[in-house]
GUMIFI-285818 format. One record per residue (C-alpha): residue in three letters; y, z, x. Coordinates in nm, 2 decimals. Layout:
# residues N
("ALA"; (Y; Z; X));
...
# end
This chain:
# residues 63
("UNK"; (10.12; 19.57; 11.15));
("UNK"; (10.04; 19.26; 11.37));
("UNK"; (10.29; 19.01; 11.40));
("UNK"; (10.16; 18.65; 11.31));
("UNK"; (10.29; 18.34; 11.47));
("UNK"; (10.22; 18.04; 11.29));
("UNK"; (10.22; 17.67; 11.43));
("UNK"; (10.30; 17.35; 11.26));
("UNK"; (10.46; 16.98; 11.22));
("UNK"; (10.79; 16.90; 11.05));
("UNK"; (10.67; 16.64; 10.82));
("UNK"; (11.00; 16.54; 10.61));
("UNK"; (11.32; 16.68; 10.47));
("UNK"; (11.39; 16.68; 10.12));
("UNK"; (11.76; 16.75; 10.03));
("UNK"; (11.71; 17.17; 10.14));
("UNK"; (11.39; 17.18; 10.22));
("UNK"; (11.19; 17.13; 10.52));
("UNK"; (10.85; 17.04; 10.45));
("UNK"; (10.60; 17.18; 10.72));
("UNK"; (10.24; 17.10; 10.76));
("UNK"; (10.03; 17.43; 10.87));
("UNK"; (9.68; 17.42; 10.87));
("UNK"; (9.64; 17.07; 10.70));
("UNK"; (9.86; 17.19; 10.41));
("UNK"; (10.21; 17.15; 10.29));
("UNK"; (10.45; 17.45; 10.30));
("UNK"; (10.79; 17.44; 10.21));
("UNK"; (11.06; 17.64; 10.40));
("UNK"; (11.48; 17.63; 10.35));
("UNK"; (11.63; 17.40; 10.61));
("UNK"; (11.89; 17.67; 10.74));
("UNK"; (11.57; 17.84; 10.87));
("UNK"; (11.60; 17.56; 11.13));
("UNK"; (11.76; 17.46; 11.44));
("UNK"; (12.00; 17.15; 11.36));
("UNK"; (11.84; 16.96; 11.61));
("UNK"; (11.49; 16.96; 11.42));
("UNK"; (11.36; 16.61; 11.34));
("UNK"; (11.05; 16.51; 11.16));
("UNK"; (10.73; 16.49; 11.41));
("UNK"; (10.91; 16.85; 11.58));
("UNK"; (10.57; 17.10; 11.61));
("UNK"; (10.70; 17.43; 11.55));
("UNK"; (10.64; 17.76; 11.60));
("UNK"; (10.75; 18.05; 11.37));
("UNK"; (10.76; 18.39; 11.45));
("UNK"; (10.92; 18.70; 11.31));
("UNK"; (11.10; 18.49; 11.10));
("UNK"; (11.25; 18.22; 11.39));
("UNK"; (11.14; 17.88; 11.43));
("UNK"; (11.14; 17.78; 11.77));
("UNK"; (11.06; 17.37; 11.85));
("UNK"; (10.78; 17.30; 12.10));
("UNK"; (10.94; 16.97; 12.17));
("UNK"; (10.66; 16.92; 12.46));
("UNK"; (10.43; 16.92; 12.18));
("UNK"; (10.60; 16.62; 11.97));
("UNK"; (10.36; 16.44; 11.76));
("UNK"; (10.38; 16.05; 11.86));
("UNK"; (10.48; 15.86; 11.59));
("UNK"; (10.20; 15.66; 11.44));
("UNK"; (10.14; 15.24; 11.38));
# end
């Protein structure tokens, strides 16, 4: 079996949850999934189970 890495953007936290968007769509995963440091606007990656920020790859904050 192939391993699968998947990409996305921290859009918000609620309470437990982080709330990624992956392909245009929201998918919710348990905040202790993720490092302490995360922040909303983080792009992540998430392989094999670990989510690893690409903090190079910050989305700008919009105005």
């Amino acid at each position: 079996m192939e391993d699968q890495s998947l990409r996305g953007v921290i859009t918000r936290f609620d309470g437990n949850i982080v709330v990624v968007e992956i392909e245009g769509e929201d998918i919710n995963f348990p905040h202790d999934q993720f490092p302490a440091e995360a922040v909303a606007g983080d792009v992540i990656k998430i392989e094999n189970g670990k989510v690893d920020l690409l903090r190079e790859e910050r989305e700008q904050p919009r105005d």
